[in-house]
C-alpha positions as a Markdown table, in Angstrom:
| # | Residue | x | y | z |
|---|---|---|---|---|
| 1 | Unk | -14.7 | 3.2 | -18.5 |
| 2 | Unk | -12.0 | 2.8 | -21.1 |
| 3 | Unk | -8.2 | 2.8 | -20.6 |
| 4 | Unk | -7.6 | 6.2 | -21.4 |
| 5 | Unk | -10.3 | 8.0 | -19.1 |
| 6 | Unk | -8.7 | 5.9 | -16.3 |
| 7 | Unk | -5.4 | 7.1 | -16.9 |
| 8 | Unk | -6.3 | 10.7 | -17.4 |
| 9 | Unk | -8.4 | 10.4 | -14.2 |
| 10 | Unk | -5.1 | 8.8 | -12.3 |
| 11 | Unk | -2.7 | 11.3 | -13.4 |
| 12 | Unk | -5.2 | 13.9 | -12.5 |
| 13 | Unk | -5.4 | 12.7 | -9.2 |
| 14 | Unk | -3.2 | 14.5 | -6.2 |
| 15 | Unk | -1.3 | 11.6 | -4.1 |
| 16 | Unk | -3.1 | 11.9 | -0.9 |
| 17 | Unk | -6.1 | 10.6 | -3.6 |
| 18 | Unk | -4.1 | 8.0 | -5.2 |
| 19 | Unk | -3.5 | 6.8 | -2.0 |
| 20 | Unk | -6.5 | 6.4 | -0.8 |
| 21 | Unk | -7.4 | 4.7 | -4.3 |
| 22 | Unk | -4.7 | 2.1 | -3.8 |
| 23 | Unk | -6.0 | 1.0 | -0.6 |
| 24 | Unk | -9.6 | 0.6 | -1.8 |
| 25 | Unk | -8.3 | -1.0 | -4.7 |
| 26 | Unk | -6.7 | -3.5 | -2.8 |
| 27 | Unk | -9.5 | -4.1 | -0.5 |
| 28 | Unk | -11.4 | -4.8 | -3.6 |
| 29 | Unk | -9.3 | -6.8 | -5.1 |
| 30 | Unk | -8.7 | -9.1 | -1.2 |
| 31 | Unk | -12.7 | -9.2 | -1.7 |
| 32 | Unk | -12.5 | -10.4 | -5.3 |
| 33 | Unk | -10.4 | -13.1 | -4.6 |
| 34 | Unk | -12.4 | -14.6 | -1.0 |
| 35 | Unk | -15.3 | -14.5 | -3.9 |
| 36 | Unk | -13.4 | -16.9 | -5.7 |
| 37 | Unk | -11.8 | -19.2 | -3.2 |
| 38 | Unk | -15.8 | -19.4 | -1.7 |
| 39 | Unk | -16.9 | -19.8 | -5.8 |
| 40 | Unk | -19.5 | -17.1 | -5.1 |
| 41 | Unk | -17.5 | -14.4 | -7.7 |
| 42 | Unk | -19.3 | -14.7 | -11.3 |
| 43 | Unk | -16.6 | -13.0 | -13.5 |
| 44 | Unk | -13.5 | -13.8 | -12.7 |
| 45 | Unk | -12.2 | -10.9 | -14.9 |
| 46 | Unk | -13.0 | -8.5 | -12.0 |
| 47 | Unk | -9.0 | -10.1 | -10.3 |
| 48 | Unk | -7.3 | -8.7 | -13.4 |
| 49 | Unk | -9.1 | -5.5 | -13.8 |
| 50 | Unk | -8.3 | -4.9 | -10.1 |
| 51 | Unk | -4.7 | -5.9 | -10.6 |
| 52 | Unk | -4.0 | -4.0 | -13.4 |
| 53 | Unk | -5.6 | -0.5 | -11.9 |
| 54 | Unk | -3.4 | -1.3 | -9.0 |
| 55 | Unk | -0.4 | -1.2 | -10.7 |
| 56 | Unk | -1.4 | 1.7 | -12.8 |
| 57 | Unk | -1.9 | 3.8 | -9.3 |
| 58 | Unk | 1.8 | 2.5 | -8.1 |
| 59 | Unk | 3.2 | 3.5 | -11.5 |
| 60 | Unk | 1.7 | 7.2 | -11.5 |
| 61 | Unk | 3.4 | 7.1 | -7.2 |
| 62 | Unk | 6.7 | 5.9 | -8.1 |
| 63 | Unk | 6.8 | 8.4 | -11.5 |
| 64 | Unk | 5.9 | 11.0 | -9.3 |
| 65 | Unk | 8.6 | 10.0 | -6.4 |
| 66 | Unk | 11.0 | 10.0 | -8.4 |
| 67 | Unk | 10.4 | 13.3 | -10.3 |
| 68 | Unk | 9.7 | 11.8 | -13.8 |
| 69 | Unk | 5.8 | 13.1 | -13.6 |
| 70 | Unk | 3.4 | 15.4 | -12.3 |
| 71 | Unk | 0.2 | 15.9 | -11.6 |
| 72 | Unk | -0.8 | 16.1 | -15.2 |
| 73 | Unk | -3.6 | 19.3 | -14.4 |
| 74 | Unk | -0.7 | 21.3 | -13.5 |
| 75 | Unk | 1.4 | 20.5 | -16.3 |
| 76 | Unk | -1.3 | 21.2 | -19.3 |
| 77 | Unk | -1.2 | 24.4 | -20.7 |
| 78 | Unk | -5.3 | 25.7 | -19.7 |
| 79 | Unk | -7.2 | 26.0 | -23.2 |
């Protein structure tokens, strides 16, 4: 899935969802990186994709905690 479908699927996301994204994200990624201390995990690419969603899901939290975003289906005007 590219960047932007990712992002526009995150910021659509409520933050009981997000949530529950960030903790299977992190699962993943603890999974991930067993793979690779055990050299079973073929693409090590999978660590950084994995990282960088995480930190995309903690961005859209802490935006949204501190009042700088929300929930983006709320916000744009229905066509």
């Amino acid at each position: 899935m590219k960047i932007t479908g990712i992002l526009r699927e995150i910021r659509e996301s409520s933050d009981e969802e997000l949530a529950a994204r960030l903790g299977r994200l992190e699962e993943e990624l603890f999974g991930h990186r067993m793979k690779r201390f055990t050299n079973q995990l073929a693409n090590t690419m999978k660590i950084r994709h994995a990282r960088r969603e995480i930190a995309r899901v903690r961005t859209i939290l802490a935006a949204r905690a501190t009042g700088k975003e929300t929930r983006a289906a709320q916000t744009a005007p229905k066509e």
